[in-house]
C-alpha positions in Angstrom: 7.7 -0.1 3.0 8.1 0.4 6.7 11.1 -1.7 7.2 10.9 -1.3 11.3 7.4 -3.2 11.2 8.8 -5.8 9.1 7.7 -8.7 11.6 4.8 -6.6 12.7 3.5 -6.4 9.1 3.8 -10.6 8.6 1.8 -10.8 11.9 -1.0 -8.3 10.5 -0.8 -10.3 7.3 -1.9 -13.0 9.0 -3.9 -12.2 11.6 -6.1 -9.1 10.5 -7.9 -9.3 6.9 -8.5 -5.6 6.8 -4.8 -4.6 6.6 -4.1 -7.7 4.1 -6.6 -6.0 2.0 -5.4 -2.9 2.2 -1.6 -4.0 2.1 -2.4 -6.0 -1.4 -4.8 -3.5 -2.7 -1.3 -0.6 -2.3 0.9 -3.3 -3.3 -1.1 -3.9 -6.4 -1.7 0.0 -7.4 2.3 0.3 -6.9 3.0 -1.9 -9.6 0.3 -0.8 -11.5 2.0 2.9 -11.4 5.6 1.4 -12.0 3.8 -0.5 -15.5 3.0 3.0 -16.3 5.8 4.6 -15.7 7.7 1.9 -17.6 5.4 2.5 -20.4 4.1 -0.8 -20.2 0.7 0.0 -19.4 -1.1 3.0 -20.9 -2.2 6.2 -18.4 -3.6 9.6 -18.5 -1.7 12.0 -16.3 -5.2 12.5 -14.3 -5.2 8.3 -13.9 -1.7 8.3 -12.6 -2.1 11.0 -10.6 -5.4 9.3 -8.7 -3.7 5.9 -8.6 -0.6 7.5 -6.8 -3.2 9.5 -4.3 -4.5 6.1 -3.8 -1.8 4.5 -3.3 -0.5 7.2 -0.7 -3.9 6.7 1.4 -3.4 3.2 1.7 0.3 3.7 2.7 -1.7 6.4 5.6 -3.6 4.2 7.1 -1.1 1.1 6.7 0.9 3.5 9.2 -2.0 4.3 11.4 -2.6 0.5 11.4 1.1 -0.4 12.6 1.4 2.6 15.0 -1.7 1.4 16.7 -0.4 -2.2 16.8 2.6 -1.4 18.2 1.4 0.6 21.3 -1.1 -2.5 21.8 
């Protein structure tokens, strides 16, 4: 996931607790989804499809976290 903030994202990592968080919480849904989809964990259609709109506003503010960094 966002291979051009690659050493951005190990500075955040360490440095800021909010995006760890938020970068382990996405991590952790992700595989989650990928045990589903592998049939390895059990899932409604309605719990897959709220883990992967999860999952997609954690990547959003992720970004918004990195573009902001950046610019800093």
């Amino acid at each position: 996931m966002f291979p051009e903030y690659r050493d951005l994202i190990t500075q955040l990592k360490h440095n800021d607790l909010h995006f760890t968080k938020l970068f382990d919480r996405h991590n952790e849904i992700d595989q989650k989804i990928r045990n589903i989809e592998a049939n390895i964990e059990p899932a409604t259609d309605t719990e897959v499809e709220t883990l992967k709109k999860e999952k997609l506003n954690l990547k959003d503010q992720l970004y918004a976290i990195l573009v902001k960094a950046s610019n800093a």
